[in-house]
N, CA and C atoms of all chains as a GROMACS GRO file, in nm:
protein
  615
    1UNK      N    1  13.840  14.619  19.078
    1UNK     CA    2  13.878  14.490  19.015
    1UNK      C    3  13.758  14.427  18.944
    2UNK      N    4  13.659  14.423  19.010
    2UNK     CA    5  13.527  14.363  18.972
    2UNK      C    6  13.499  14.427  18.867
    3UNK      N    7  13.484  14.559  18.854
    3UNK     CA    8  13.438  14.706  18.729
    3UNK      C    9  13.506  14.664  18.652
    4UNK      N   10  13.680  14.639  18.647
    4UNK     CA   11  13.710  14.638  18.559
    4UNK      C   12  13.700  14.481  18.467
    5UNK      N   13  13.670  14.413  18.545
    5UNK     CA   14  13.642  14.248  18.474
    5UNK      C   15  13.523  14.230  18.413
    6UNK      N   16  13.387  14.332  18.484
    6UNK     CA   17  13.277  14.413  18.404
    6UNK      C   18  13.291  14.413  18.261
    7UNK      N   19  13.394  14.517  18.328
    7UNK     CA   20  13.426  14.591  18.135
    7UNK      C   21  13.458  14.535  18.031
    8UNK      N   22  13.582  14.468  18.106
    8UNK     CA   23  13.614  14.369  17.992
    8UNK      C   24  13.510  14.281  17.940
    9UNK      N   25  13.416  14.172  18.029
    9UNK     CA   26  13.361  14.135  17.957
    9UNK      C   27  13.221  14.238  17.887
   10UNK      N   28  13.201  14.304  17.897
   10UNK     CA   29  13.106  14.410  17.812
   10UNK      C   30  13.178  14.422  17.708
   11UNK      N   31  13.333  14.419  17.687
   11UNK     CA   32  13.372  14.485  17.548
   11UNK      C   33  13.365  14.355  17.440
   12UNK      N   34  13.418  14.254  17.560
   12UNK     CA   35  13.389  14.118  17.441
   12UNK      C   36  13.286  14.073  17.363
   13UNK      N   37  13.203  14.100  17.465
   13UNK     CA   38  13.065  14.042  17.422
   13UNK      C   39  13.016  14.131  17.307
   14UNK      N   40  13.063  14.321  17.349
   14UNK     CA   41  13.018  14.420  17.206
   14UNK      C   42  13.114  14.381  17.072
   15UNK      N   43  13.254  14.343  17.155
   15UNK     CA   44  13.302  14.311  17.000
   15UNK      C   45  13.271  14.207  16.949
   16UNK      N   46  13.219  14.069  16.985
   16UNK     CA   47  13.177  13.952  16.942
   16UNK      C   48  12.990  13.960  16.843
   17UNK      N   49  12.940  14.065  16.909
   17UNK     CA   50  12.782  14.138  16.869
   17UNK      C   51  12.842  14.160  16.716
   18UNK      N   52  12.965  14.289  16.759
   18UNK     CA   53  12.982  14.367  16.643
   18UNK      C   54  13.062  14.268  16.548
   19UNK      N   55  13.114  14.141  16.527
   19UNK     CA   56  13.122  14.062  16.482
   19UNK      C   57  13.053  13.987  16.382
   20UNK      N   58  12.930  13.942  16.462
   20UNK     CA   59  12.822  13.849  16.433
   20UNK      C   60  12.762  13.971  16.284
   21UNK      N   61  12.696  14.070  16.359
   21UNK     CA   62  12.599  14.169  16.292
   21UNK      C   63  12.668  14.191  16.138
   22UNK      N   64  12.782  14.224  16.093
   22UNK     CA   65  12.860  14.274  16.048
   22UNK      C   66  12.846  14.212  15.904
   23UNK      N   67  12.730  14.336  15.834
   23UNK     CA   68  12.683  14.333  15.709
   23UNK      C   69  12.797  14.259  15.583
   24UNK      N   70  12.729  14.098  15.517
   24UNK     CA   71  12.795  14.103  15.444
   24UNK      C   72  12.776  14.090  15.276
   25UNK      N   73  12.841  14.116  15.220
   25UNK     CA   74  12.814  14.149  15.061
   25UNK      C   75  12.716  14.036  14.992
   26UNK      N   76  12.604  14.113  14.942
   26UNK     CA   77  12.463  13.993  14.893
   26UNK      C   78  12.534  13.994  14.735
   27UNK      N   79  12.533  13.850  14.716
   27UNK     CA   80  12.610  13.769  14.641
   27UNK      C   81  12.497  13.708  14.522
   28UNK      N   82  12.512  13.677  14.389
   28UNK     CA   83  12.420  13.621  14.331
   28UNK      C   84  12.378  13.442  14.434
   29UNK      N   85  12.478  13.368  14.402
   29UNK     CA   86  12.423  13.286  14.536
   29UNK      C   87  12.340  13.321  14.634
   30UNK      N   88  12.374  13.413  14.729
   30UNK     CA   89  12.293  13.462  14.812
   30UNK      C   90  12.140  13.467  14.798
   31UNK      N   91  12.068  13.528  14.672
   31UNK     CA   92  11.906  13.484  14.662
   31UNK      C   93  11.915  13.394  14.556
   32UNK      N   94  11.975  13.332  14.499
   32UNK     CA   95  11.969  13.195  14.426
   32UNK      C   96  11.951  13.064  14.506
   33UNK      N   97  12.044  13.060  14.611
   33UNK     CA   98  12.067  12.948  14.700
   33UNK      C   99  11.900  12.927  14.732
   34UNK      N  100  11.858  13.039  14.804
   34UNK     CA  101  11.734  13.024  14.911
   34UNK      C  102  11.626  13.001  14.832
   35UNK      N  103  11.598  13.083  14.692
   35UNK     CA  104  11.507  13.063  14.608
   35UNK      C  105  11.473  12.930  14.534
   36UNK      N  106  11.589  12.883  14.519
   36UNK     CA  107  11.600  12.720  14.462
   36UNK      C  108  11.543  12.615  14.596
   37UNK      N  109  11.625  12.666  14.660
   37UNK     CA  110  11.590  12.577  14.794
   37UNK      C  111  11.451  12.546  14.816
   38UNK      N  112  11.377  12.719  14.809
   38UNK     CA  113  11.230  12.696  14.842
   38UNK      C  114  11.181  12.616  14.724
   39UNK      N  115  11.202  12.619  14.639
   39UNK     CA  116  11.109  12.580  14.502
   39UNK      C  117  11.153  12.452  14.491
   40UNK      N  118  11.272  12.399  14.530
   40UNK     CA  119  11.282  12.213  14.534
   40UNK      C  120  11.377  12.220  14.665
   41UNK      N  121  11.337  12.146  14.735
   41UNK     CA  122  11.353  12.134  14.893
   41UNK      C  123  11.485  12.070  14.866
   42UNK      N  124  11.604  12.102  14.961
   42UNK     CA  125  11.745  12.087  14.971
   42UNK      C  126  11.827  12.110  14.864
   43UNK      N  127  11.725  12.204  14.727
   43UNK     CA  128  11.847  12.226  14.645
   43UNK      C  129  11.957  12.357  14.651
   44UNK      N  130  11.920  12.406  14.767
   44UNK     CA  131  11.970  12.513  14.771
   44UNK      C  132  12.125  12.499  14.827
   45UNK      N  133  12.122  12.370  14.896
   45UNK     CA  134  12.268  12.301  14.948
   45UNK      C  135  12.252  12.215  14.866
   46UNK      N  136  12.244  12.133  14.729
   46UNK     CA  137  12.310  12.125  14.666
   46UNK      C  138  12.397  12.179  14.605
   47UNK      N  139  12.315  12.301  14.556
   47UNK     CA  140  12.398  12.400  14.420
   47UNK      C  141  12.509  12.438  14.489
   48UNK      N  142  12.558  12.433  14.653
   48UNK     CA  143  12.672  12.466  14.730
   48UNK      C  144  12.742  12.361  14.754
   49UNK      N  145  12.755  12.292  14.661
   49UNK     CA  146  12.769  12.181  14.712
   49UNK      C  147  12.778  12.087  14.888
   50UNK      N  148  12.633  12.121  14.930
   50UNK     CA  149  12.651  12.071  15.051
   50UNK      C  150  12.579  11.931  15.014
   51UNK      N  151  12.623  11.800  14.945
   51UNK     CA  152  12.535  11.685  14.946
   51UNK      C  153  12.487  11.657  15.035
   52UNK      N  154  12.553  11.604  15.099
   52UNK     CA  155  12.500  11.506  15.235
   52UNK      C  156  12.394  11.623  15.312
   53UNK      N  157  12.426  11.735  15.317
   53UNK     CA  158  12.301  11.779  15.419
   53UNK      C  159  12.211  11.840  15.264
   54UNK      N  160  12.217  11.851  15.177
   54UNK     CA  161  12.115  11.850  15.018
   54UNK      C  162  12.015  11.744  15.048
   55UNK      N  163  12.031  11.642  15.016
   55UNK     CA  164  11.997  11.513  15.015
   55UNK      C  165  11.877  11.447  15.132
   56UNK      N  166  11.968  11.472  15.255
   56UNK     CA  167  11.914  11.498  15.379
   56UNK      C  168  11.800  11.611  15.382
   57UNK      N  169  11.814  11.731  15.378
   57UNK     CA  170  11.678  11.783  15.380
   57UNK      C  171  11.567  11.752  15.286
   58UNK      N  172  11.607  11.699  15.169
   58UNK     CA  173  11.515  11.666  15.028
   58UNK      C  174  11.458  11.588  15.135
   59UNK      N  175  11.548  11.436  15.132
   59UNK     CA  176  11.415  11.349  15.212
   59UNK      C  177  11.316  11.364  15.324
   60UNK      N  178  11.359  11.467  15.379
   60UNK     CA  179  11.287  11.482  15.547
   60UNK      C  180  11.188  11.574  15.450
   61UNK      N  181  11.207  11.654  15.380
   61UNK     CA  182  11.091  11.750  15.340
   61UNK      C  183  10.985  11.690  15.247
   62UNK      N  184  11.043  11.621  15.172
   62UNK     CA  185  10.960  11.577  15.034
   62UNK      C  186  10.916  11.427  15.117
   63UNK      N  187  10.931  11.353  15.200
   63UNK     CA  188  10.896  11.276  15.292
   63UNK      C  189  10.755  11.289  15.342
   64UNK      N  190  10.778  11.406  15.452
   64UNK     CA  191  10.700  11.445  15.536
   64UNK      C  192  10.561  11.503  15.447
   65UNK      N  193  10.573  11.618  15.341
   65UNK     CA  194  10.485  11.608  15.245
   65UNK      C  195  10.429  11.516  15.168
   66UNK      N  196  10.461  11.434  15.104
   66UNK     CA  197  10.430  11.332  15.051
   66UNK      C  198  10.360  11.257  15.137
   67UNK      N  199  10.370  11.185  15.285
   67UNK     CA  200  10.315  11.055  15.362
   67UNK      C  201  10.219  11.251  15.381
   68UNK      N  202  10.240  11.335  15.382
   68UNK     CA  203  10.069  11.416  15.448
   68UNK      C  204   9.970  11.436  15.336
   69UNK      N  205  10.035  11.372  15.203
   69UNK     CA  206   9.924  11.371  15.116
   69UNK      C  207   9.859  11.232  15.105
   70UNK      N  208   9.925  11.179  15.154
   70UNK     CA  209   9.873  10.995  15.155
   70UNK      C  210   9.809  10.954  15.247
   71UNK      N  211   9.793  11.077  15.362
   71UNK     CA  212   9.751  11.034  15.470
   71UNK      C  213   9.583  11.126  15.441
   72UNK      N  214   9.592  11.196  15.322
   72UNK     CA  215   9.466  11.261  15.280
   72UNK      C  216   9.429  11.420  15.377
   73UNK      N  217   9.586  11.442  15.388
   73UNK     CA  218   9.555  11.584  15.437
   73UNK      C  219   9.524  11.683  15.353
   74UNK      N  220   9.491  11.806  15.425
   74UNK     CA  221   9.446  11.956  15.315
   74UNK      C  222   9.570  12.025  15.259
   75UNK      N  223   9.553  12.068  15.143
   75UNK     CA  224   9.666  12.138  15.052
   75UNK      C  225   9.565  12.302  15.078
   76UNK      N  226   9.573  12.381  15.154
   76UNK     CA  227   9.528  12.493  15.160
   76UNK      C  228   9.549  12.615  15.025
   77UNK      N  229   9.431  12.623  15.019
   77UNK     CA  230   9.477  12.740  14.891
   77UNK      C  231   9.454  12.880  14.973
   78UNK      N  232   9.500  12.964  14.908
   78UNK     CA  233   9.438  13.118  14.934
   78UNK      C  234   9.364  13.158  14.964
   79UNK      N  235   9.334  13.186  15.110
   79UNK     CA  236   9.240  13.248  15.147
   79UNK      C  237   9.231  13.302  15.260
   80UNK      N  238   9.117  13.442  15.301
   80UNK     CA  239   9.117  13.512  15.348
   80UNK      C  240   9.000  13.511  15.497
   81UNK      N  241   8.991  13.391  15.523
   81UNK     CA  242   8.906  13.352  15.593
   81UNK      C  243   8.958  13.295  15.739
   82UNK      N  244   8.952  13.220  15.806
   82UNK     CA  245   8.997  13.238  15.926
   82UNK      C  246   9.170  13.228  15.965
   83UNK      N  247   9.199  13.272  16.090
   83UNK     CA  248   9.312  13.292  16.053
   83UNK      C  249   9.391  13.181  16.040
   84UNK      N  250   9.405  13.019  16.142
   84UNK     CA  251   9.408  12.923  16.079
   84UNK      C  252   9.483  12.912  15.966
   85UNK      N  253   9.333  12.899  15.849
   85UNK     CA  254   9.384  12.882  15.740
   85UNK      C  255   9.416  12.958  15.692
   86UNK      N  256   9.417  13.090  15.733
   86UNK     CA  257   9.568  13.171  15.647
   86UNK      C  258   9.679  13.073  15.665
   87UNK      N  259   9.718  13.094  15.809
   87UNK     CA  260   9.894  13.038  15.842
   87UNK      C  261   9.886  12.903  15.774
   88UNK      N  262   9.760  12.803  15.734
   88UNK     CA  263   9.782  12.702  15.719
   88UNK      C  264   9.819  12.707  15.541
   89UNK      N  265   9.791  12.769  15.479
   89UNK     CA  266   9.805  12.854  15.378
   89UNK      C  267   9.933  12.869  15.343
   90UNK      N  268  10.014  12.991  15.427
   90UNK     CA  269  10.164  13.045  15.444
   90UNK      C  270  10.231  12.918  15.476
   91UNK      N  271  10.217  12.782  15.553
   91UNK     CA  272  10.278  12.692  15.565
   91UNK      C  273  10.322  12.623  15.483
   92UNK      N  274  10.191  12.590  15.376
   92UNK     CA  275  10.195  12.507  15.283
   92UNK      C  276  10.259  12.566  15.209
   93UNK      N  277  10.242  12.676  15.186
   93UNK     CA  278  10.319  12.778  15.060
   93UNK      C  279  10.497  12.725  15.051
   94UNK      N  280  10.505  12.737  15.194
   94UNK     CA  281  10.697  12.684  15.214
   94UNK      C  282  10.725  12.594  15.129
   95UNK      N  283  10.639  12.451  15.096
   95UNK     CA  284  10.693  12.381  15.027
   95UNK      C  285  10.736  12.406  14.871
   96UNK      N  286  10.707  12.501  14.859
   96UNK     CA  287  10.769  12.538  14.684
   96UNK      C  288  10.696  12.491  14.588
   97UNK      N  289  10.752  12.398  14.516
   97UNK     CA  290  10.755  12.388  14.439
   97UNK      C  291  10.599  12.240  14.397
   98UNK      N  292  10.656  12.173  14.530
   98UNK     CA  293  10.555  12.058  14.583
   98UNK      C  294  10.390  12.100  14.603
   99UNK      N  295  10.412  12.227  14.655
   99UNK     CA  296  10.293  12.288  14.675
   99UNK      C  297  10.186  12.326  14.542
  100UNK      N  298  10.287  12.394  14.472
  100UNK     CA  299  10.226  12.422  14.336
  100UNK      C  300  10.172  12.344  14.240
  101UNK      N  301  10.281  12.203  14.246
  101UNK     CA  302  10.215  12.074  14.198
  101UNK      C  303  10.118  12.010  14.267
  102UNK      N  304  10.116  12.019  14.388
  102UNK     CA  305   9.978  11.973  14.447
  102UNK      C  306   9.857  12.055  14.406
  103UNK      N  307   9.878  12.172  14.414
  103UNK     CA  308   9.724  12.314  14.395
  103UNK      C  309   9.716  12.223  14.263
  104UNK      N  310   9.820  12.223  14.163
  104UNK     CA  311   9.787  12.254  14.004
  104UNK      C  312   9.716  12.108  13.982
  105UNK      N  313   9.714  12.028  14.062
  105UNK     CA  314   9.680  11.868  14.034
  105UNK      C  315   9.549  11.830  14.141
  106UNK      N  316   9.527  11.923  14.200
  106UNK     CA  317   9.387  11.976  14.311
  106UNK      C  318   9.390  11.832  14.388
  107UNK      N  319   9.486  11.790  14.433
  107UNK     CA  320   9.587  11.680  14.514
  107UNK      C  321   9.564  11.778  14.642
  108UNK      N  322   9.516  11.690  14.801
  108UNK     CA  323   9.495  11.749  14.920
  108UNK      C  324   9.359  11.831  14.942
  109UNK      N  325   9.254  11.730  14.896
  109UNK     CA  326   9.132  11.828  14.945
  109UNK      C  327   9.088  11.792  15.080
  110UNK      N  328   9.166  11.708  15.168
  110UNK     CA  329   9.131  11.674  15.324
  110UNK      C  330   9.014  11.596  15.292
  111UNK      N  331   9.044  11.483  15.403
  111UNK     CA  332   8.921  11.449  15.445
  111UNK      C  333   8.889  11.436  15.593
  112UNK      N  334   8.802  11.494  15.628
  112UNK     CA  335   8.747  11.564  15.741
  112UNK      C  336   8.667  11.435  15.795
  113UNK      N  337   8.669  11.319  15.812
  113UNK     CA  338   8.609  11.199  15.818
  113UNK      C  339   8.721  11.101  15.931
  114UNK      N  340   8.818  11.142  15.866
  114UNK     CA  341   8.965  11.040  15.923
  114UNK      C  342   9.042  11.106  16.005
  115UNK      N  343   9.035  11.066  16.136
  115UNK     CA  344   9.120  11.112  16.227
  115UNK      C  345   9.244  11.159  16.204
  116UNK      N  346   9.337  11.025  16.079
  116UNK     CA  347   9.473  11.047  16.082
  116UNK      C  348   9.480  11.171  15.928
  117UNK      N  349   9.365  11.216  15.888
  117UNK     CA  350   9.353  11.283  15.803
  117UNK      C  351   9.408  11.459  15.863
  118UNK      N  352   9.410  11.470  15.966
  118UNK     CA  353   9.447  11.609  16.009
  118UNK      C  354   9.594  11.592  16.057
  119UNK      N  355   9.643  11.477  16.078
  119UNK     CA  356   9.784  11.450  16.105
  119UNK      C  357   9.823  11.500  15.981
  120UNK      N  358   9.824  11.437  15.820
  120UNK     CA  359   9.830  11.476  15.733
  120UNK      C  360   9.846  11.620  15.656
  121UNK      N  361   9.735  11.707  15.727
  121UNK     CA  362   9.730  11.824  15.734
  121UNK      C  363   9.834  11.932  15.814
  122UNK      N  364   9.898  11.868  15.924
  122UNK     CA  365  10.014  11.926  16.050
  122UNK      C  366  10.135  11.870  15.872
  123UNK      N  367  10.124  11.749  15.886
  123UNK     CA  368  10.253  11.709  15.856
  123UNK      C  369  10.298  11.777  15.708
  124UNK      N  370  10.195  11.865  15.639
  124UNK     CA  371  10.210  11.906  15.502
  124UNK      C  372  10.277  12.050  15.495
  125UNK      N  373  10.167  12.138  15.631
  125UNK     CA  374  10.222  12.257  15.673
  125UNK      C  375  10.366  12.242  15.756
  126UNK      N  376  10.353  12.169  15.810
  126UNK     CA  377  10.515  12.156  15.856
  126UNK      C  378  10.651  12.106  15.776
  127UNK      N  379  10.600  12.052  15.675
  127UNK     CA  380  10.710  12.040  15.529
  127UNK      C  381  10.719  12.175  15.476
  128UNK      N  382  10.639  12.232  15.491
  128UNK     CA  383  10.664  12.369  15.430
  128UNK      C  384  10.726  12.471  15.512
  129UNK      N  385  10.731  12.431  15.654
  129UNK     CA  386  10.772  12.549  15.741
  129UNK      C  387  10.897  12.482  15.763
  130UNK      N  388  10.974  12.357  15.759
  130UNK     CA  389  11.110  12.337  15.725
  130UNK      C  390  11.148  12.353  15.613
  131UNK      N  391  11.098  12.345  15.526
  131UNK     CA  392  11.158  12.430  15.404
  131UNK      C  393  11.222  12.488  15.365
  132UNK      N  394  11.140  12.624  15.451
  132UNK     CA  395  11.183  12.763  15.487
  132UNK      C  396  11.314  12.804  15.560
  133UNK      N  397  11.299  12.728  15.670
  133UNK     CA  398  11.454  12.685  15.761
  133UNK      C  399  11.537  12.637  15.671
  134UNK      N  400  11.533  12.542  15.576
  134UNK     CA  401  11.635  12.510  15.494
  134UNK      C  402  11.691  12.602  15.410
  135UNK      N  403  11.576  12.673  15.371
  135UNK     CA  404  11.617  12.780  15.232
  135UNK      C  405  11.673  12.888  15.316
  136UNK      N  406  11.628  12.934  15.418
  136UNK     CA  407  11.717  13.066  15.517
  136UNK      C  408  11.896  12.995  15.517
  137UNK      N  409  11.875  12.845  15.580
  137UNK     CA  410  12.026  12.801  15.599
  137UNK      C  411  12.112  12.800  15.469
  138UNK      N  412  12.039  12.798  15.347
  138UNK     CA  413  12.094  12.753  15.247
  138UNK      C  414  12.169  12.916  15.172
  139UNK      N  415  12.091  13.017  15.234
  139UNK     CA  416  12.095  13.151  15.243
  139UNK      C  417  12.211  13.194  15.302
  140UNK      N  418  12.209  13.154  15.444
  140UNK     CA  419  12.320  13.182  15.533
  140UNK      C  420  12.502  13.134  15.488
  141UNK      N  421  12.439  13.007  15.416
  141UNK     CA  422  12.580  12.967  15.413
  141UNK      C  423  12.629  13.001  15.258
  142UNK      N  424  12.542  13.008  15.189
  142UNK     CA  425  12.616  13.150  15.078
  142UNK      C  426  12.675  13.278  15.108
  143UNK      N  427  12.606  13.329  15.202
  143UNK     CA  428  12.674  13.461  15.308
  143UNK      C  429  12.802  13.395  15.374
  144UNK      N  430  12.806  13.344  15.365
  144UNK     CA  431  12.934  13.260  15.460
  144UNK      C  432  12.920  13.283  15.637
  145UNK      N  433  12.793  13.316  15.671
  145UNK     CA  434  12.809  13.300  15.789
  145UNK      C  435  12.787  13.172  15.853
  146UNK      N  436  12.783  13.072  15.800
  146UNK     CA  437  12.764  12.896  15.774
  146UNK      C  438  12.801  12.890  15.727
  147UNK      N  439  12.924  12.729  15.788
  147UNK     CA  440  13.027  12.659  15.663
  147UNK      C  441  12.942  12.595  15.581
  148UNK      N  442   9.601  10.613  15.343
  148UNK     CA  443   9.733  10.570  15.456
  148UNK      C  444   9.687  10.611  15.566
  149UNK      N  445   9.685  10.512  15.659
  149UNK     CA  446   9.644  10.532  15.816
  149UNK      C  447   9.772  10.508  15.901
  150UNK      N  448   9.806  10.606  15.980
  150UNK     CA  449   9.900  10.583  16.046
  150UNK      C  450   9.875  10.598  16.206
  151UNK      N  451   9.881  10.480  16.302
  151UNK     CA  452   9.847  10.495  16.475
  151UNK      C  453   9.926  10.648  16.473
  152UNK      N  454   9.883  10.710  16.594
  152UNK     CA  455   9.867  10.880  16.642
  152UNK      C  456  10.045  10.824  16.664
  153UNK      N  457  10.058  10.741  16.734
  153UNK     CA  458  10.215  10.717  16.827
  153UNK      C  459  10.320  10.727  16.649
  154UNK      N  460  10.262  10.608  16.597
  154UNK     CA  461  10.370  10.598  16.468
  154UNK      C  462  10.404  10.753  16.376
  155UNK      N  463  10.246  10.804  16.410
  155UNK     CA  464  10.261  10.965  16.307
  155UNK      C  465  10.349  11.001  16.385
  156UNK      N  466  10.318  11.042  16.505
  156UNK     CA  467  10.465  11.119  16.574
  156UNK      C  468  10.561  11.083  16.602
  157UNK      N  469  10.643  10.945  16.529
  157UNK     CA  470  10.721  10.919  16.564
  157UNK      C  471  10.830  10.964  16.443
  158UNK      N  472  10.751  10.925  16.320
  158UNK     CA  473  10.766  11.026  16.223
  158UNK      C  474  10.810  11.126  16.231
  159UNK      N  475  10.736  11.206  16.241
  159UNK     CA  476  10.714  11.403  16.238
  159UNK      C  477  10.874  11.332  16.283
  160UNK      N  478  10.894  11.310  16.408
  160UNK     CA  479  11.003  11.423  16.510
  160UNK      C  480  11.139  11.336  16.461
  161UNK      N  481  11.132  11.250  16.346
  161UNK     CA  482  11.282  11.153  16.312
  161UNK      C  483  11.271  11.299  16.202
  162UNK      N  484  11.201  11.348  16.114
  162UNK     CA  485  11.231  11.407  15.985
  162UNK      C  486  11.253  11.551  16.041
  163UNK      N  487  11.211  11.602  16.147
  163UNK     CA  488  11.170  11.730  16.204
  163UNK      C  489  11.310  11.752  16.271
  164UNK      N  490  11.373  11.602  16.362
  164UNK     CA  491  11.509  11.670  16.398
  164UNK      C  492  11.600  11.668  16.286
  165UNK      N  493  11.595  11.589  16.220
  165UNK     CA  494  11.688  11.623  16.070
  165UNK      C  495  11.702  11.742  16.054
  166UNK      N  496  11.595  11.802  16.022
  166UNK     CA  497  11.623  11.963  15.941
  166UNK      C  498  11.690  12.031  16.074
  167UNK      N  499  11.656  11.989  16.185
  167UNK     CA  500  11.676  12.128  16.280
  167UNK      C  501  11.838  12.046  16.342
  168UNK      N  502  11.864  11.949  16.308
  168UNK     CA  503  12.000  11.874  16.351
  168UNK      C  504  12.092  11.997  16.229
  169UNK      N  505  12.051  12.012  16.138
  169UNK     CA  506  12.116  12.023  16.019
  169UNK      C  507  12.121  12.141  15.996
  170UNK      N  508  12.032  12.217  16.046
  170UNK     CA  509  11.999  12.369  15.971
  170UNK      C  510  12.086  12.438  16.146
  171UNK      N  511  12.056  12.422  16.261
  171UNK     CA  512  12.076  12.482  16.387
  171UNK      C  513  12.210  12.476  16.450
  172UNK      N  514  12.337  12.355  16.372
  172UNK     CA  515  12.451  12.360  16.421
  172UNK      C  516  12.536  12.388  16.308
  173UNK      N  517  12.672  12.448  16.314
  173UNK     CA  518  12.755  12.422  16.203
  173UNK      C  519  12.860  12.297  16.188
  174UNK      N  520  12.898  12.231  16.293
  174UNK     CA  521  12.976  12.134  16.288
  174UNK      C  522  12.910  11.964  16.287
  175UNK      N  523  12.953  11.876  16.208
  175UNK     CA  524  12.894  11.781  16.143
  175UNK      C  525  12.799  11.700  16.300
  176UNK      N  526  12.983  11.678  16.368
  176UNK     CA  527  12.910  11.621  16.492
  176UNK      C  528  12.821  11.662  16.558
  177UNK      N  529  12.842  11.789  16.579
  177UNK     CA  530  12.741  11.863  16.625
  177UNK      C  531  12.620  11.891  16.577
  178UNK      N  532  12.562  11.839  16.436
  178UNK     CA  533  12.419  11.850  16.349
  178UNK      C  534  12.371  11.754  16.463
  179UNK      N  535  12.457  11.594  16.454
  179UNK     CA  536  12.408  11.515  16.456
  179UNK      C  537  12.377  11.483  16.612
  180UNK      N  538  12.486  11.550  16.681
  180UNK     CA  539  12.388  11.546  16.848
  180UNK      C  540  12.282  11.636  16.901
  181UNK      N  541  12.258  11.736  16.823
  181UNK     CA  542  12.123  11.821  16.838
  181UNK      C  543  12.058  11.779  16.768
  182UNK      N  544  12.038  11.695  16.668
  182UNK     CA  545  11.938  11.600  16.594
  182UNK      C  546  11.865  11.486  16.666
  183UNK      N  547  11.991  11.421  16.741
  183UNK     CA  548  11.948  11.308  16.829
  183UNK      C  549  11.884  11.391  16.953
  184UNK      N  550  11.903  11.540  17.014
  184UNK     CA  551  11.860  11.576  17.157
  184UNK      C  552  11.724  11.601  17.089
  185UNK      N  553  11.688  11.688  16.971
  185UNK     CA  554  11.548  11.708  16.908
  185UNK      C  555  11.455  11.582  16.925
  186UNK      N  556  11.503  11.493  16.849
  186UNK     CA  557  11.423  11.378  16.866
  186UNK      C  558  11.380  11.327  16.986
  187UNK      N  559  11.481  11.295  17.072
  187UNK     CA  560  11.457  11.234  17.217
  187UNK      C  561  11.350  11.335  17.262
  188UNK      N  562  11.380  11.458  17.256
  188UNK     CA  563  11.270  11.534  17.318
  188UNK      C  564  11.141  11.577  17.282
  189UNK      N  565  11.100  11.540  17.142
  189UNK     CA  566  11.012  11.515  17.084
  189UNK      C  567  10.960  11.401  17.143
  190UNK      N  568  11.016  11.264  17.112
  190UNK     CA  569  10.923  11.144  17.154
  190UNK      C  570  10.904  11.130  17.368
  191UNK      N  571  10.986  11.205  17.356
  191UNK     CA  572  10.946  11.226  17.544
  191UNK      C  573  10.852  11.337  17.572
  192UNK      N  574  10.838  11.447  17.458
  192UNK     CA  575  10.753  11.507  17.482
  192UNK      C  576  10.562  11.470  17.461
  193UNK      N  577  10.606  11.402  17.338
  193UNK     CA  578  10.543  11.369  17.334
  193UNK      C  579  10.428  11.209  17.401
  194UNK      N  580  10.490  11.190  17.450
  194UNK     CA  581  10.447  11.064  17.598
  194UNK      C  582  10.416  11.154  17.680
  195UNK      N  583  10.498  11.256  17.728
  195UNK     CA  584  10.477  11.331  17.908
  195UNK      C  585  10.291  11.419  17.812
  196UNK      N  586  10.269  11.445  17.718
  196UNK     CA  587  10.156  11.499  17.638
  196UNK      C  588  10.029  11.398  17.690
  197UNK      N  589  10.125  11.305  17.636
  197UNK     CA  590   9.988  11.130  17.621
  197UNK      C  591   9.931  11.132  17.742
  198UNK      N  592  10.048  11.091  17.831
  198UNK     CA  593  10.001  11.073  18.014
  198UNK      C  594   9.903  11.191  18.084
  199UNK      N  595   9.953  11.322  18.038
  199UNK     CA  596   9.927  11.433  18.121
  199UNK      C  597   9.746  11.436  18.043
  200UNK      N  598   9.739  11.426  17.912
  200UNK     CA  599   9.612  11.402  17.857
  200UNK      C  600   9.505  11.273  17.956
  201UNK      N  601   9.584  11.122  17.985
  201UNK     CA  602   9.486  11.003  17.995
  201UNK      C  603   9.466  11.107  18.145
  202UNK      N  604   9.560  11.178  18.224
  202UNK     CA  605   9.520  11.203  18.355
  202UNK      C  606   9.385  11.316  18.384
  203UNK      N  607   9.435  11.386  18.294
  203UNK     CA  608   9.286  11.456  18.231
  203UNK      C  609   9.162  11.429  18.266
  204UNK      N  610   9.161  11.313  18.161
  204UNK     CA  611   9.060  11.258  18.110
  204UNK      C  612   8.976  11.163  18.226
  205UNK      N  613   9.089  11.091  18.335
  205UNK     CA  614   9.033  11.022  18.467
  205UNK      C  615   9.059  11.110  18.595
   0.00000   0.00000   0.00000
């Protein structure tokens, strides 16, 4: 009795796996959504029309970047030097499009003086590493595995 | 812009559960009560941080 209530749930759970996994057709949306997304934060649920959560990630992202450049944090460029600032690097990178306008406007050279100046620095790399979460979700729900 | 350590993090974790309210559930209500559990546990985490630091420190 037990074996067989086992089983059953083993088969649910493989057919619910084999569910989830279950390759689906990459769509022009599909790297449009995520690519937009990264390069202007929540547009990737716009162009799906998701407003309200579009809108919503714009502000939390372009927010959080913005008060970490006001707060005189570092805009990390490229480089191959500790590891740190690699990831701090790959973080910033998330923000897209923000990022590029910051490098290209040499906007975020830190100042290493001000305490709340490294808050600045968390809060710039971490706009960029939600970003990323946005542009994956914005990804997902072109796949339709998200309404 | 100077912001007290408490106000920065109070920040971070209002904009931080947004994305993860938003990006981590599919149903509306449901963004918005894993948005509110993110946060709460952010600003509680961040206190049980503060305390466990001043105890540290004395």
């Amino acid at each position: 009795m037990a074996r067989a209530e086992k089983t059953n749930v083993a088969e649910s759970t493989a057919s619910k796996s084999a569910a989830r996994v279950q390759p689906q057709p990459i769509t022009a949306m599909a790297v449009i959504a995520p690519a937009l997304g990264w390069l202007v934060p929540g547009a990737g649920h716009l162009i799906q029309k998701r407003w309200g959560r579009g809108l919503l990630l714009m502000l939390s992202v372009v927010t959080m970047f913005v008060l970490g450049v006001l707060m005189q944090g570092k805009v990390y460029a490229f480089n191959t030097g500790d590891i740190l600032d690699i990831l701090g690097f790959v973080g910033d990178l998330g923000a897209g499009g923000f990022y590029i306008v910051a490098r290209a406007l040499d906007i975020g050279r830190g100042a290493i003086d001000l305490a709340t100046a490294d808050y600045g620095t968390k809060y710039i790399i971490v706009a960029g590493l939600l970003n990323i979460i946005s542009a994956v979700d914005a990804h997902d729900i072109a796949l339709g595995k998200k309404k | 812009m100077t912001l007290s350590h408490f106000t920065a993090a109070l920040i971070f974790s209002f904009f931080a559960s947004i994305v993860f309210g938003i990006t981590q559930r599919d149903e509306q209500l449901e963004m918005i009560k894993y948005g509110a559990k993110c946060f709460v546990f952010f600003v509680l985490g961040t206190i049980a941080a503060g305390w466990a630091m001043w105890i540290l420190r004395h």
